[in-house]
C-alpha positions as CSV (number, residue, x, y, z in Angstrom):
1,X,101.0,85.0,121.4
2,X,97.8,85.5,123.0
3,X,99.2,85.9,126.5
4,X,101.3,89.0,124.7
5,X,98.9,90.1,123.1
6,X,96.5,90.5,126.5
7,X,99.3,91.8,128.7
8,X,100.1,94.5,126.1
9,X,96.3,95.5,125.3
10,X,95.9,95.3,129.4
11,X,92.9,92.7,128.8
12,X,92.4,89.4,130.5
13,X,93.1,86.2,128.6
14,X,90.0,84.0,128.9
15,X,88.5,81.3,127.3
16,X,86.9,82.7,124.3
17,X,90.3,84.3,123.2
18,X,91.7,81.3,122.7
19,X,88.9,79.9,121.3
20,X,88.5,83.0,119.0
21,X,91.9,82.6,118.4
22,X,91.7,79.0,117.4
23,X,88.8,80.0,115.1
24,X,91.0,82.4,113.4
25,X,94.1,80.2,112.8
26,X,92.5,78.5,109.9
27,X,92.1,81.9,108.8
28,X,95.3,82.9,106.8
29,X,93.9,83.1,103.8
30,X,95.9,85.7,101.2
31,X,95.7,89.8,101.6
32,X,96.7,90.1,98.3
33,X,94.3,87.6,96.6
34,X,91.6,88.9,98.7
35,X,92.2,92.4,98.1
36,X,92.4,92.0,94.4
37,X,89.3,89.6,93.5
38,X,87.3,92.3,96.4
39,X,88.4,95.5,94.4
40,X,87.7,93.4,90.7
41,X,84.4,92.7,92.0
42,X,83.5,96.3,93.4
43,X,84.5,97.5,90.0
44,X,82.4,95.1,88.3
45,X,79.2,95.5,90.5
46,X,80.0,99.0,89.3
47,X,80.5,100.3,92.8
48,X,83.1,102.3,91.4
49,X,84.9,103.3,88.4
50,X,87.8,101.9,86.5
51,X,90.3,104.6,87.8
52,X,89.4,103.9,91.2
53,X,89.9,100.1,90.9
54,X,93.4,101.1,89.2
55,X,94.0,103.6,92.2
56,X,93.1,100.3,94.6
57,X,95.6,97.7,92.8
58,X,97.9,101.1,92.7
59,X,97.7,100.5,96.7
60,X,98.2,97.0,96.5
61,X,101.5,96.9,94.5
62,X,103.0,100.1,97.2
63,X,101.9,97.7,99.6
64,X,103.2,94.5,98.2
65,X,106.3,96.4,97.8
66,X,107.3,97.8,100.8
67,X,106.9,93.7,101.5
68,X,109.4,93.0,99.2
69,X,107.5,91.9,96.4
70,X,105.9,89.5,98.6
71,X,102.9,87.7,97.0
72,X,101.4,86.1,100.2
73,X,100.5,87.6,103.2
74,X,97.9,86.0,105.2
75,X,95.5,88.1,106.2
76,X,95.4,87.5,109.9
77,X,98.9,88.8,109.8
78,X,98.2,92.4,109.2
79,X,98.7,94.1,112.7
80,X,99.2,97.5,113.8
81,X,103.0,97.4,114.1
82,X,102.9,96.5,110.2
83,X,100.7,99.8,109.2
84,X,102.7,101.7,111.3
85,X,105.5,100.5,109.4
86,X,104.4,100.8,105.8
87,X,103.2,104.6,106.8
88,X,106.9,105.2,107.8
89,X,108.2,103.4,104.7
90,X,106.1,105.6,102.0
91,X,106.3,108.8,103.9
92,X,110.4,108.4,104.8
93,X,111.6,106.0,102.0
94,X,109.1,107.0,99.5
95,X,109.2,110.3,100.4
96,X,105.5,110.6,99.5
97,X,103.0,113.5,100.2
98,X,100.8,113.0,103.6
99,X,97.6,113.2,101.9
100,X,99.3,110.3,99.2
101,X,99.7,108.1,101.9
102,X,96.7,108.7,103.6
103,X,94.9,107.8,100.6
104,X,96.7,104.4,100.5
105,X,95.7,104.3,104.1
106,X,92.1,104.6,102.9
107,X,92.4,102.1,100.9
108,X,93.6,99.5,102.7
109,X,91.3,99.9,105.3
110,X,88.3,99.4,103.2
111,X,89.5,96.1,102.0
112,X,90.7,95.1,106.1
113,X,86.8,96.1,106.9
114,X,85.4,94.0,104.2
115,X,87.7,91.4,105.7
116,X,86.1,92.0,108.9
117,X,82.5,91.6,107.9
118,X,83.5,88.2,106.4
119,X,84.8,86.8,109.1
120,X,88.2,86.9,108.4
121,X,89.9,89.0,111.1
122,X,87.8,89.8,114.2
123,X,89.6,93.4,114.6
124,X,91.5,95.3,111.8
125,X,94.5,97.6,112.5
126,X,93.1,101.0,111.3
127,X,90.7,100.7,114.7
128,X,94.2,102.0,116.5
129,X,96.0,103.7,113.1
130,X,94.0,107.0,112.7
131,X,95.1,109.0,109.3
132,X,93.3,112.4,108.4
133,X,94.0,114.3,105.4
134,X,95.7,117.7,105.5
135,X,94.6,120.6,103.4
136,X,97.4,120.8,100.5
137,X,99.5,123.7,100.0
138,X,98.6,125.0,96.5
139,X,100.1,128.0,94.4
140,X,97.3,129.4,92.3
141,X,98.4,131.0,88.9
142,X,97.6,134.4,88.8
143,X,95.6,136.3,85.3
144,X,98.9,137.0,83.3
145,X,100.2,133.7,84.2
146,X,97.1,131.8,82.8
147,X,97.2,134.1,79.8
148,X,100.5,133.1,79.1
149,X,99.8,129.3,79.2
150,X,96.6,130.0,77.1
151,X,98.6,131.3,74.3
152,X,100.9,128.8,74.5
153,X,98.4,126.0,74.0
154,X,97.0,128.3,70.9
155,X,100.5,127.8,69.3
156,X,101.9,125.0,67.2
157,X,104.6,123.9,69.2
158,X,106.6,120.5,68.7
């Protein structure tokens, strides 16, 4: 794997790779768990709000999904070839909006830096994936159309 993994980055294989590499292979511990007790504890540190730690877990389970339903992924097995995967499956299969995706994209990332920082991964994918967000194409409602939907709240309808 690592001899791949040199030839195809066009880097040489030496001795701290494999020893890096060694280091690492104790290191499969659970996305999934991972990702969930990080986002519980970012929302309970209050370093965001409840609707953004539902967004996050709304990320996990697309994630988890397009895995199958899988509930165990180790960590150090998250690679680029698997992000460019799950951005084909939710933009093709899903048939989901760019910026929808890109969001998960976000996501994801945050939780594969935090990774990172521990000590988990030494690189995450999203240093190759790049995502931007597009501007969205919105029809605003003109005067007699708001109007219309203002009166239409003022009546009792059932």
């Amino acid at each position: 794997r690592l001899d791949v993994d040199a030839f195809t980055k066009n880097k040489s294989l030496t001795l701290k790779n494999i020893v890096d590499e060694f280091n690492l292979a104790g290191s499969a511990e659970n996305f999934f768990s991972f990702y969930e007790a990080q986002a519980l504890q970012l929302k309970t540190d209050k370093f965001f709000q409840e609707k953004t730690y539902f967004r996050h877990i709304s990320t996990l389970n697309t994630f988890r999904n397009f895995l199958n339903g899988s509930n165990f992924l180790p960590i150090n097995n998250i690679d680029l070839a698997l992000i460019e995967k799950f951005n084909h499956y939710a933009l093709t299969v899903l048939k989901m909006n760019h910026n929808t995706v890109s969001g998960y994209h976000k996501d994801l990332k945050k939780y594969l830096g935090i990774a990172k920082k521990k000590g988990l991964i030494h690189t995450s994918p999203y240093e190759e994936f790049k995502f931007k967000y597009v501007p969205g194409e919105r029809e605003v409602l003109d005067n007699q159309e708001l109007l219309s939907l203002f009166n239409l709240y003022k009546t009792e309808f059932i």
